[in-house]
N, C-alpha and C positions, 0 to 999 in steps of 0.2 A: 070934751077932749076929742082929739082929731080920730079916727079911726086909724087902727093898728093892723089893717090889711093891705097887702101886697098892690090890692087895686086903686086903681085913680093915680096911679103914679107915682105914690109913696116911693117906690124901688125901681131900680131899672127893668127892664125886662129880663136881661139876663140873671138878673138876683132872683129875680121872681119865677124865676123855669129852672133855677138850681135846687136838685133832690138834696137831701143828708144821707150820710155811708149808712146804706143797709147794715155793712156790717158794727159800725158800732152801735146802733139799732140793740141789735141782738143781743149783744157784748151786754149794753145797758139792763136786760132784760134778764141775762145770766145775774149780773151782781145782785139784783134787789132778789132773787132768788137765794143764792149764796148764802147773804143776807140774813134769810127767814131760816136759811139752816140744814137747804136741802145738799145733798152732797152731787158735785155735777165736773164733769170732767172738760174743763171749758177750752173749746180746741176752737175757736173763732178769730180772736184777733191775729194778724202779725206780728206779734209782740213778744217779746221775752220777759217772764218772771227774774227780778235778780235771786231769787230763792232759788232759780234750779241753774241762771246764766248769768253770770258776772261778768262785766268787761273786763278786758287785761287787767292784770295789777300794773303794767305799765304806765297804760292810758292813763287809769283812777288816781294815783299818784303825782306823774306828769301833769294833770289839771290842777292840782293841788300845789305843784311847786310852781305854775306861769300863776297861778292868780296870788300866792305870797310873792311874785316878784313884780306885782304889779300889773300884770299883761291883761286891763281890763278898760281899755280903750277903744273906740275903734278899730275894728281892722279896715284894711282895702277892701274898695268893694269887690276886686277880683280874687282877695285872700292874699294872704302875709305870702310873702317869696319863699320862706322855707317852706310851707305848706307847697307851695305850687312844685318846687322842685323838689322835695319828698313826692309827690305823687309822680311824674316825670319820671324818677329814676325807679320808683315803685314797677309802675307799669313796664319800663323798659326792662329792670329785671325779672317780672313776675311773668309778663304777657305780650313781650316782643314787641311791644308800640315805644317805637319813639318819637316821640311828640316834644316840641319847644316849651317851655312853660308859657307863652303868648299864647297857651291853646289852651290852655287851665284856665278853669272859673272854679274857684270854690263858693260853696253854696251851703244855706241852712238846713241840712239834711235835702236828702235826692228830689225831696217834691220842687224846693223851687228851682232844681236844673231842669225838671220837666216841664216845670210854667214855663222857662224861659227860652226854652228849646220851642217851644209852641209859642209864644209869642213871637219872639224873634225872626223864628222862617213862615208863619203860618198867616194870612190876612183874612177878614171877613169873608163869608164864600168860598176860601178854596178849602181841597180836599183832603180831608186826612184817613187814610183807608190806616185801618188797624184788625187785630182777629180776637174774637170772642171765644173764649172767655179771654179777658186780659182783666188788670186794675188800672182803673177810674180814668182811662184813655174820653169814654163820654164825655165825661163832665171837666176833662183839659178842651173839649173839641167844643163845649159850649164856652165854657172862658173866654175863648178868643173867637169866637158868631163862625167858626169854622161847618164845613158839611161833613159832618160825622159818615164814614162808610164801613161798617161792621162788616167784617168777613168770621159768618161762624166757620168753626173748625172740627174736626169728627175724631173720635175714642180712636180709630185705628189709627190716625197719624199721632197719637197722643196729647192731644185736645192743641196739638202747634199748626202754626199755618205752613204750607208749602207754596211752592212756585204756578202749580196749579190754582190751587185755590185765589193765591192773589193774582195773578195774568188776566183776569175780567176788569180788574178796579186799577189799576195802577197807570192806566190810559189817564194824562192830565192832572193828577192827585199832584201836590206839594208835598206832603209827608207821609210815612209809612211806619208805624210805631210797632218795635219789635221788642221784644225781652225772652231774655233766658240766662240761667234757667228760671221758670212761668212762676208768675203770683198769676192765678190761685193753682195750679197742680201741681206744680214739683214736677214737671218736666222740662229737658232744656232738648235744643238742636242740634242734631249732627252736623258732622262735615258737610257731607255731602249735601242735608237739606236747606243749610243756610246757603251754601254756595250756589245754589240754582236762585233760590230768591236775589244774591248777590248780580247774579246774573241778568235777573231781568231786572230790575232797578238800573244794570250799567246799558244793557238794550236800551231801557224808555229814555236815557238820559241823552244817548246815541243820536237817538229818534227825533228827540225835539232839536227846533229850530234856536238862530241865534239869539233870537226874540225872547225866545220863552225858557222860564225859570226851572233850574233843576228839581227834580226826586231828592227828597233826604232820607234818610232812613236817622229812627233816632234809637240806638240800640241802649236800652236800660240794662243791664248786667249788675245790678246790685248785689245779687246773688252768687255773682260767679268764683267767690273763693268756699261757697258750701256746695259744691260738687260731690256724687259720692263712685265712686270707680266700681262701675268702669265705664263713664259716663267722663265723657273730656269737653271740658270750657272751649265754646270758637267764636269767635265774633270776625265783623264783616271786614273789617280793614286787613287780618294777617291772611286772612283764606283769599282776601280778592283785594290788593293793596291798590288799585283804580278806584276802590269804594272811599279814601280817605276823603276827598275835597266834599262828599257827600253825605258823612255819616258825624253823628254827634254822638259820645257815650256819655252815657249816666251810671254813675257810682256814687260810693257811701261807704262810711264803717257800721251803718245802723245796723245792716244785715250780720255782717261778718264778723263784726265782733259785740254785738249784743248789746250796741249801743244805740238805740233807737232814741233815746230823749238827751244824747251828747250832740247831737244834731251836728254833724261834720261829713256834708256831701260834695261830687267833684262833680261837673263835665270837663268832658277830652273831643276837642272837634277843632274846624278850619278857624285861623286865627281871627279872621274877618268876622266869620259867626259868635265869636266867643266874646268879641271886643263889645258886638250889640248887645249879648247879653249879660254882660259885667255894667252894662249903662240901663238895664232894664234893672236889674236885680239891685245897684245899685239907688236907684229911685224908691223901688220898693223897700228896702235896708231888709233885706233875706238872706244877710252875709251870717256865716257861723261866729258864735261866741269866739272872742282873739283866742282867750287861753286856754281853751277847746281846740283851737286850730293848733296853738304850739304843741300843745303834746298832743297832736294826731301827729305831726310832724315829726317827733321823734319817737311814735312805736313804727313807723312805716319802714323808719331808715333801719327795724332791726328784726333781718329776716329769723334770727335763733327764738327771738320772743313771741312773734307771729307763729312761728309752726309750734312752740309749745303748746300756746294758746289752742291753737287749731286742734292739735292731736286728740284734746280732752273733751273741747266743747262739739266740733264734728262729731265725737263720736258718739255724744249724748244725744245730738242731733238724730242723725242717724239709725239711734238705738231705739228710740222714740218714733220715728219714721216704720222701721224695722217691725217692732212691736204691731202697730196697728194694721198695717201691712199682713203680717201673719199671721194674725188673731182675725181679718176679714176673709179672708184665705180660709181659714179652718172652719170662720161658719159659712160659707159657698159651698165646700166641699161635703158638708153637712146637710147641704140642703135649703138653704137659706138665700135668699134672693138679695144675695149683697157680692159685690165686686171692689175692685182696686186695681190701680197702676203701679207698678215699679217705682219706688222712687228715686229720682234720680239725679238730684239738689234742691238745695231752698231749704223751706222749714214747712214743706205742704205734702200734703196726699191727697190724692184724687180718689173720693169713696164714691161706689154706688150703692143707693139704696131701693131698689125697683119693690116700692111699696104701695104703688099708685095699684086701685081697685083692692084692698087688703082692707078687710072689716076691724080695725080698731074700736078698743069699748066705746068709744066715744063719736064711734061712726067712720063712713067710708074715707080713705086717703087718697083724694085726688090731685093735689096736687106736692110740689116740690115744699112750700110753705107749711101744709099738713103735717109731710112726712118729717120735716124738721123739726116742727112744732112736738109732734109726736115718740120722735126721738129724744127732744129735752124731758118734756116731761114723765116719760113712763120708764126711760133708759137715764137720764144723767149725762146726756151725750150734748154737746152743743157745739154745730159744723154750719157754714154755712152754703146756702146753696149756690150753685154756679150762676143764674140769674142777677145774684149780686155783682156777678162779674162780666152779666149785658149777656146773656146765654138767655134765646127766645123762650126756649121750651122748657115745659117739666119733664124732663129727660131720668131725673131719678141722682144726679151728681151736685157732690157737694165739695167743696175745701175742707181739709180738715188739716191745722195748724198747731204745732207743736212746743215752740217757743215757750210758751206758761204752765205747761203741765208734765207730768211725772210719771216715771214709769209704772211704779205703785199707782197711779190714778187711774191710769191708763188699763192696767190688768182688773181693778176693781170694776172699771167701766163695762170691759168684757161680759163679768157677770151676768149683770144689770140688763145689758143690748138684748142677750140672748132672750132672759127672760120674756123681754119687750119683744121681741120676737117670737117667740114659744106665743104669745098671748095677741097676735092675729090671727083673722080668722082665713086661714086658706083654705077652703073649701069648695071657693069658687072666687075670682073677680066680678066686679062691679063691673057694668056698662060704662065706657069715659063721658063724659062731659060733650054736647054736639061740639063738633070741632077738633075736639083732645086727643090726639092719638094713645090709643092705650099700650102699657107699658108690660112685657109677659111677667107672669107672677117670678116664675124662677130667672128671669134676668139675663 
């Protein structure tokens, strides 16, 4: 029998230098725990439980009446015309963009607008500068033999990029991959910070010659109807309307209405871009389910059903968000070498755990891996760390995601942390690792 490894040319290169999601990694590792019995409060994936978040009763419904009427066909591969102009009038009521439906692609949930955003503008060799922590920008930049340029980003700007920080890399880059508000923090951008980046992307565009091929910016906003105030949604086009022939949006209901497996995603960009990539996506067949698409098309057209929806499930969001937030808050204040971010949409919290040099029973916590490892098993806690999300260092930050879990889970988990806490040994740190910079006990 042939051999089943990767070498001698079995697989292409680029298959053979593609990692698997850390995070369902993990995910995987919680279940067969689960599993065995242990009780574990599992804050990792992006995902919604339908036990704690049910889609509309619109939506669930609506699928039910296009698939008894039929509507299980093909769609276009640019998406059914209702669907395009549902989204269109969406936008233009929701978010001041008006956009032609020619500029609408519907897609099988937001990933394949982002393959096709990156395939469509991005060629072997050129540059895609994006900031870390982000999600699986990497592994789109190996997809297409693109030159991945990580810009990390620091706790004081809220782990987002600014205009400083990218003005090094943006000399010659193709693309520039932005989202907010952020998988993994749950931080989004202000006015003011998006608009300087707006800035210099319309600079470098300025700057080049007739020759040479523009800056895109590919703005992901999946997130932006779980905002929480006083924290306001901005994106590039309405702050700096010069950014439209330049900018592609990526959206979805996955996020927003807890439909992650109805798989019903849009891009909004230049009609030219949109047409290549309704002929990429079309090849691929990465069009959403028709009768999926019909009834997204009629919860969108109805804004009284939207904000009920919204009122309940934001606030569960929120409340959850809210909870861990000031449960990490009261063991800091306590004494305890743990931190957090405001949250400020999405379904994430940005926790610190500065555990690094802390004598756990099972020996010293050096790195991010450790303290997570250590977390599951002695707490019930299961987060993952920001390296999942292309972050060099063990800095001590992790995601932690709220979609599956409950507020009762969430306070029981409390218990449990502290415990796991109360039972390091602070009495002194550990020497780091040559190379490791070590991380202060109290954080």
């Amino acid at each position: 029998m042939a051999s089943e490894s990767a070498g001698g040319g079995r697989v292409s290169t680029m298959a053979a230098g593609l990692i698997g999601s850390e995070i369902l990694k993990i995910a995987g590792e919680i279940r067969a725990m689960v599993a065995e019995g242990t009780e574990v409060c599992n804050l990792t994936v992006g995902d919604f439980s339908p036990a704690e978040f049910r889609i509309p009763a619109l939506l669930e419904s609506a699928i039910g009446d296009a698939l008894r009427s039929g509507e299980t066909n093909y769609p276009p591969s640019e998406g059914i015309g209702a669907l395009r102009t549902a989204v269109a009038d969406f936008n233009r009521r929701r978010l001041g963009l008006d956009y032609p439906t020619e500029c609408i692609l519907v897609t099988g949930g937001s990933r394949p607008g982002i393959y096709a955003t990156y395939r469509a503008l991005v060629d072997p060799g050129d540059r895609v500068v994006y900031p870390v922590p982000s999600w699986n920008n990497n592994h789109y930049v190996r997809l297409v033999g693109a030159e991945g340029v990580p810009v990390v980003c620091r706790e004081e700007d809220a782990f987002l990029p600014t205009r400083e920080l990218l003005e090094p890399f943006v000399r010659g880059a193709r693309l520039l991959a932005l989202n907010s508000p952020l998988n993994p923090t749950g931080t989004a951008f202000t006015a003011e910070a998006l608009g300087d980046i707006c800035d210099l992307v319309l600079e470098e565009n300025r700057r080049r010659g007739p020759g040479e091929r523009p800056l895109y910016v590919m703005y992901d906003q999946v997130y932006w109807m779980l905002t929480f105030e006083p924290t306001v949604h901005v994106d590039p086009v309405s702050l700096r309307p010069e950014m439209e022939p330049y900018t592609v949006f990526v959206d979805g209901t996955s996020k927003a209405f807890a439909a992650t497996g109805v798989r019903v995603g849009w891009t909004v960009g230049p009609a030219d871009v949109t047409a290549r990539m309704a002929s990429i996506l079309g090849h691929v067949g990465a069009w959403a389910p028709r009768a999926e698409q019909v009834a997204t098309a009629r919860l969108l057209g109805e804004d009284g059903e939207i904000d009920a929806y919204h009122a309940t499930m934001k606030e569960g969001v929120r409340g959850r968000l809210d909870a861990l937030y000031a449960g990490l808050v009261r063991l800091r204040e306590a004494g305890f070498p743990v931190d957090a971010i405001v949250p400020m949409g999405a379904i994430y919290l940005s926790a610190r755990f500065a555990l690094h040099g802390r004598r756990a029973p099972g020996g010293v916590l050096r790195t991010n891996e450790e303290v997570r490892r250590y977390l599951l098993e002695a707490a019930g806690l299961g987060v993952v760390p920001f390296q999942a999300f292309g972050m060099p260092d063990d800095s001590g930050w992790f995601r932690l995601s709220v979609g599956a879990t409950s507020l009762p889970q969430i306070e029981a988990m409390f218990v449990r942390l502290r415990q796991a806490l109360d039972a390091l040994d602070a009495g002194g740190t550990v020497a780091p690792e040559p190379g490791r910079e070590e991380i202060p006990a109290e954080g």
